[in-house]
C-alpha positions as CSV (number, residue, x, y, z in Angstrom):
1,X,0.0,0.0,0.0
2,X,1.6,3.7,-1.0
3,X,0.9,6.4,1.6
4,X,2.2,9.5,1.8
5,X,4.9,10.3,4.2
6,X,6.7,13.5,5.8
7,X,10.5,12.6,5.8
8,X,12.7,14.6,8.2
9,X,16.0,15.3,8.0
10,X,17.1,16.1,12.4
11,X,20.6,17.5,10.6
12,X,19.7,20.0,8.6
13,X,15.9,20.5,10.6
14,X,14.4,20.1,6.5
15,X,11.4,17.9,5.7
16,X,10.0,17.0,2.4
17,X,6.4,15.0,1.6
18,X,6.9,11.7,-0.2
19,X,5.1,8.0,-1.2
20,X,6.2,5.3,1.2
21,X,5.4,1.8,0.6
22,X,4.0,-0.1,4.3
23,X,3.1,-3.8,4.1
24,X,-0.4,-4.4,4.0
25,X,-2.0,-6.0,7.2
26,X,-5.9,-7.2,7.6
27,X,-7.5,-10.1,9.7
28,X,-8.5,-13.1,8.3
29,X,-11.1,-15.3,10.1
30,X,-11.2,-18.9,9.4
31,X,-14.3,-20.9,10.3
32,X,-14.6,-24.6,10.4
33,X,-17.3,-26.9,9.0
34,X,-17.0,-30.3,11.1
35,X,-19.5,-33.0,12.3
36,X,-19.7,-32.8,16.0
37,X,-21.0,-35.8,18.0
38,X,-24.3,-34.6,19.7
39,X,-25.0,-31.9,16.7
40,X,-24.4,-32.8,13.4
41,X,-22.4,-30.5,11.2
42,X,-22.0,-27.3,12.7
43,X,-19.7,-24.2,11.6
44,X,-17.4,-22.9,14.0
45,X,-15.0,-19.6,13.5
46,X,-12.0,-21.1,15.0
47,X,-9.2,-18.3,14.6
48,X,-9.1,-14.7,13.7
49,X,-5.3,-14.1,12.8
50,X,-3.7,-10.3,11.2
51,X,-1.8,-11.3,7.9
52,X,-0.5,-9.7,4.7
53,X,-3.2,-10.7,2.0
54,X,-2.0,-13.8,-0.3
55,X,-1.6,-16.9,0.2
56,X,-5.0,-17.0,2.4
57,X,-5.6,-21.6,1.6
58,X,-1.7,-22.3,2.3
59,X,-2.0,-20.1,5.6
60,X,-5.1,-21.9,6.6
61,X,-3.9,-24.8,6.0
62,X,-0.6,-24.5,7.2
63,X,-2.4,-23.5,10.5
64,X,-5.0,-26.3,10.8
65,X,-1.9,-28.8,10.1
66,X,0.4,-27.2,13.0
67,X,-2.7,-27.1,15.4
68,X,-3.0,-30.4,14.6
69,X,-6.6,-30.4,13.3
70,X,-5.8,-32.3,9.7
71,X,-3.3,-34.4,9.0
72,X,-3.7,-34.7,5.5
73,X,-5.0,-32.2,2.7
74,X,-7.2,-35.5,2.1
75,X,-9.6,-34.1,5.4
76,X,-10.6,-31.0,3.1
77,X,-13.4,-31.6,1.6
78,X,-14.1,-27.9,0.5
79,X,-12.6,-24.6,1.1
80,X,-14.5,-21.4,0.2
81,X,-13.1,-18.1,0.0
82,X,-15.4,-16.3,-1.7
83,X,-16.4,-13.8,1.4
84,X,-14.1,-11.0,2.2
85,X,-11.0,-11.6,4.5
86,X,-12.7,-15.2,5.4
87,X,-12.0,-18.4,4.4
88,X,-14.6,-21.6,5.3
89,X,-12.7,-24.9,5.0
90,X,-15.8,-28.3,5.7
91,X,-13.6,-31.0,7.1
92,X,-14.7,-34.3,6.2
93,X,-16.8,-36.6,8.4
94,X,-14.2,-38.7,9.7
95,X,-12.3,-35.7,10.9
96,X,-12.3,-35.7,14.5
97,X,-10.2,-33.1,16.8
98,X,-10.6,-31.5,20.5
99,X,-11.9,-28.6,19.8
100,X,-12.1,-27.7,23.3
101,X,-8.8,-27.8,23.2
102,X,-8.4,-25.2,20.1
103,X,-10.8,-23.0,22.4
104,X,-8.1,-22.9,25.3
105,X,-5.7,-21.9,23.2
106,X,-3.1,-23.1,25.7
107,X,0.1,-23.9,23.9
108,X,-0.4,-20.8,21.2
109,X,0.9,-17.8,22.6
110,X,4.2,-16.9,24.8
111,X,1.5,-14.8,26.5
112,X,-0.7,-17.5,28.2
113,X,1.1,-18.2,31.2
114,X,1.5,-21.8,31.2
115,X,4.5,-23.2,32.4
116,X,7.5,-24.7,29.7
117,X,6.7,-28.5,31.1
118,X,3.3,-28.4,30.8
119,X,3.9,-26.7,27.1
120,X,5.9,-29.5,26.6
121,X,3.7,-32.4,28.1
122,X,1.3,-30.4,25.8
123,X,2.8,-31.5,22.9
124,X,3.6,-35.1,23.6
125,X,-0.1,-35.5,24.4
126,X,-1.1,-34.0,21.0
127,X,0.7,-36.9,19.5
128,X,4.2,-34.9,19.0
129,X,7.0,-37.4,19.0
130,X,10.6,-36.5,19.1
131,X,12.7,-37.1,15.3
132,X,14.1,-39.7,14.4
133,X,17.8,-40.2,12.8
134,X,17.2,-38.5,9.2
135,X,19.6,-38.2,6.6
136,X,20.2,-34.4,7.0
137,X,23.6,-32.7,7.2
138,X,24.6,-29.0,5.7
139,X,28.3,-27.4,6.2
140,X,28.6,-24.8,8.5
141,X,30.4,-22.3,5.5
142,X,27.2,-23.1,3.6
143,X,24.7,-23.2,6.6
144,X,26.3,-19.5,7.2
145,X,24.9,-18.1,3.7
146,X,21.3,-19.1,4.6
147,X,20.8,-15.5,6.2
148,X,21.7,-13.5,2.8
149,X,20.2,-16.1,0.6
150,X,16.9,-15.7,2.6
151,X,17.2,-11.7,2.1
152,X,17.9,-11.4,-1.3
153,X,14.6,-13.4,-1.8
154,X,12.3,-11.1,0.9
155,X,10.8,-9.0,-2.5
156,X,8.4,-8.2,0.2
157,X,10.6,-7.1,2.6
158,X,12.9,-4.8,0.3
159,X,9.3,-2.8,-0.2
160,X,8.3,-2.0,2.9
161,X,10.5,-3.2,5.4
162,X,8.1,-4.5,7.7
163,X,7.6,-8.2,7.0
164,X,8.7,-11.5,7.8
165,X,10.0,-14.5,5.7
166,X,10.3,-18.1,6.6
167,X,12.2,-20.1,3.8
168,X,13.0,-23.8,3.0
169,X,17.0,-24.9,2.4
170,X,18.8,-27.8,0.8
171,X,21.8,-29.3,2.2
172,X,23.7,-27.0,0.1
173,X,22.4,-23.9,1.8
174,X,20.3,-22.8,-1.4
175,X,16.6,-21.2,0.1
176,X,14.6,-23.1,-2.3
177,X,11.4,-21.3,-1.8
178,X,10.0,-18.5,1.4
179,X,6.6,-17.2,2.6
180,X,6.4,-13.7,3.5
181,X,4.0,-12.3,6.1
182,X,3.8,-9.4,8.3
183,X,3.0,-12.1,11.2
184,X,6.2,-14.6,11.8
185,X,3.7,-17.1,12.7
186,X,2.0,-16.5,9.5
187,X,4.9,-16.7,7.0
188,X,5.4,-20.5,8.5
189,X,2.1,-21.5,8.3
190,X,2.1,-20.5,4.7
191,X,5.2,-22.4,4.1
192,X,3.8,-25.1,5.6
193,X,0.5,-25.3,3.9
194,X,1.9,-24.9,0.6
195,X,4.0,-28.0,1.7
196,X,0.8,-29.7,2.5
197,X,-0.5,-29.1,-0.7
198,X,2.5,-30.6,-2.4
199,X,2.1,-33.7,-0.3
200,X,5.7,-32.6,0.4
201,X,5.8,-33.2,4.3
202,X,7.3,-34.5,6.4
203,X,9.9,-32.0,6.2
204,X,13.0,-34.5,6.9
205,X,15.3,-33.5,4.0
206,X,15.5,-29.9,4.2
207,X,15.4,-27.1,7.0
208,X,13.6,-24.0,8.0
209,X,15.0,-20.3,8.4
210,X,13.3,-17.9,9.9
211,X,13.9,-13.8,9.2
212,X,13.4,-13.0,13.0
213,X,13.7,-14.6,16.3
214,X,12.8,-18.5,17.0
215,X,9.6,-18.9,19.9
216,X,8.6,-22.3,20.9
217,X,5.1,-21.5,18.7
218,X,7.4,-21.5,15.5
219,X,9.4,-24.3,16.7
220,X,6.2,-26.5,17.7
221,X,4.9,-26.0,14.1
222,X,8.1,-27.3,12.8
223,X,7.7,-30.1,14.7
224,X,4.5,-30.7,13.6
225,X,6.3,-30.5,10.0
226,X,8.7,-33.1,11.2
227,X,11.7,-30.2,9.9
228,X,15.1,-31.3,11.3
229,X,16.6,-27.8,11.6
230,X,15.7,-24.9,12.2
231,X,17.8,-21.6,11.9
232,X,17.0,-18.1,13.0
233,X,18.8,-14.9,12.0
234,X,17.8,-13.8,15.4
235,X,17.8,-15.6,19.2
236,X,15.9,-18.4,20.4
237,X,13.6,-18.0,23.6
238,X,14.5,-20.4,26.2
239,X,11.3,-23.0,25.5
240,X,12.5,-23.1,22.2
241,X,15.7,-24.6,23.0
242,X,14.1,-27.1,25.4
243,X,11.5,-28.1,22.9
244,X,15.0,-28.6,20.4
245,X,16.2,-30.6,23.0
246,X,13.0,-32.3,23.6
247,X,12.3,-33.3,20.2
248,X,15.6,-33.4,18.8
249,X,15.4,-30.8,16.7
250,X,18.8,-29.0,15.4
251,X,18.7,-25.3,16.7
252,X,20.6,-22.5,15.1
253,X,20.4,-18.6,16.4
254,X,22.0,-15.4,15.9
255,X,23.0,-16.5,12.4
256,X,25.3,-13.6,10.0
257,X,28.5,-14.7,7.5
258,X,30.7,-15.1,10.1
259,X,29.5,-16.9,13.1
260,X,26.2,-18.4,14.7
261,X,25.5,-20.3,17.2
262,X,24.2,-24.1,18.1
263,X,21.6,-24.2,20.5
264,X,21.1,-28.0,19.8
265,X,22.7,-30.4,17.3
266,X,22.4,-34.0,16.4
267,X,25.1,-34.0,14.2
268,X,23.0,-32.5,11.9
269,X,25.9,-29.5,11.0
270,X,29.1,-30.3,9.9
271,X,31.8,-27.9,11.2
């Protein structure tokens, strides 16, 4: 969106009127059409979430699969955007999920005030399971280019400055594709739903990078994902690292071109 803008110079004490671009932000409600036991099919709005415009079915998607509502793009039976900044998905019959659960909210925000063990039981009890051996390794000189190949991708970013970006890398440190969102939370659930889509998930062969900071909410969803790595330009809260270490996921922060650190590795990173 262009808006106009007063630019100030504090040096001189000039000014001058000019275009700016800003990144476009409106809600998004998603409702759910599901059969419940005692009432049939009922429609339920589930989530009312502030993103940038685009991408509306892979972020609904993206977040149904990291909530752990779907499993498979197979449980959509329809998905109708035609209203205005909402998108109906009708899971099929068979779908079943606690959606007193979903109302609680209780694992969602680093705002709820639950405790990082019960977070963590949280997960285990929503069927989480900690990786597996996978065949993933990157280089450490390749693993520290992720961070510029992720920027000179951001088209978004270079507009307006205010977004996001969550991208998917090869062992060869090559960001293959990125979501951008003004919502970090957002930007991997796009990712993640276009992955759905693909029926390209599990995640095992390749790793997630992440423009900002890594919270346990993005590293739960990358679980979900079954992604192996995940690297952060920025610095990992502390349930993030125990949720790595929980579910033996490889945990990179504070990335630049010369230096990062491991929060968590499983020989994953090859220095």
């Amino acid at each position: 969106m262009f808006i106009k803008t007063t630019k100030v110079n504090s040096l001189n004490g000039t000014s001058k009127d000019q275009d700016d671009v800003v990144a476009d932000e409106e809600p998004l409600e998603i409702r759910l059409g599901y059969i419940d036991s005692t009432k049939g099919r009922v429609h339920k709005s589930i989530a009312i979430t502030m993103r940038t415009p685009g991408q509306d079915i892979e972020l609904t998607l993206g977040f149904l699969f990291s909530e752990n509502i779907i499993q498979s793009d197979k449980q959509v039976m329809d998905i109708d955007t035609t209203k205005e900044n909402l998108i109906r998905v009708e899971l099929s019959d068979e779908t079943s999920f606690d959606i007193k659960r979903l109302e609680r909210h209780f694992y969602t925000t680093s705002s709820c005030g639950i405790c990082g063990k019960a977070s963590l039981e949280a997960l285990s009890n929503n069927g989480a399971e900690p990786l597996g051996h996978d065949q993933f390794q990157i280089r450490s000189e390749e693993l520290a280019t992720l961070g510029n190949n992720l920027r000179i991708k951001q088209d978004l970013f270079h507009s307006t400055g205010g977004t996001h970006a969550c991208g998917i890398f090869n062992n060869l440190g090559v960001v293959i594709k990125l979501a951008e969102d003004i919502g970090r939370h957002n930007a991997m659930d796009k990712i993640i739903g276009e992955l759905l889509m693909a029926k390209a998930l599990p995640l095992r062969k390749n790793g997630l990078i992440l423009s900002g900071r890594a919270s346990y909410e993005l590293l739960q969803k990358a679980l979900m994902a079954k992604c192996p790595i995940i690297v952060s330009v920025g610095a990992p809260s502390s349930l993030a690292v125990e949720l790595a270490q929980e579910f033996n996921i490889s945990l990179v922060g504070f990335l630049s071109e010369s230096d990062f650190n491991i929060y968590h590795d499983d020989n994953r990173i090859i220095i």
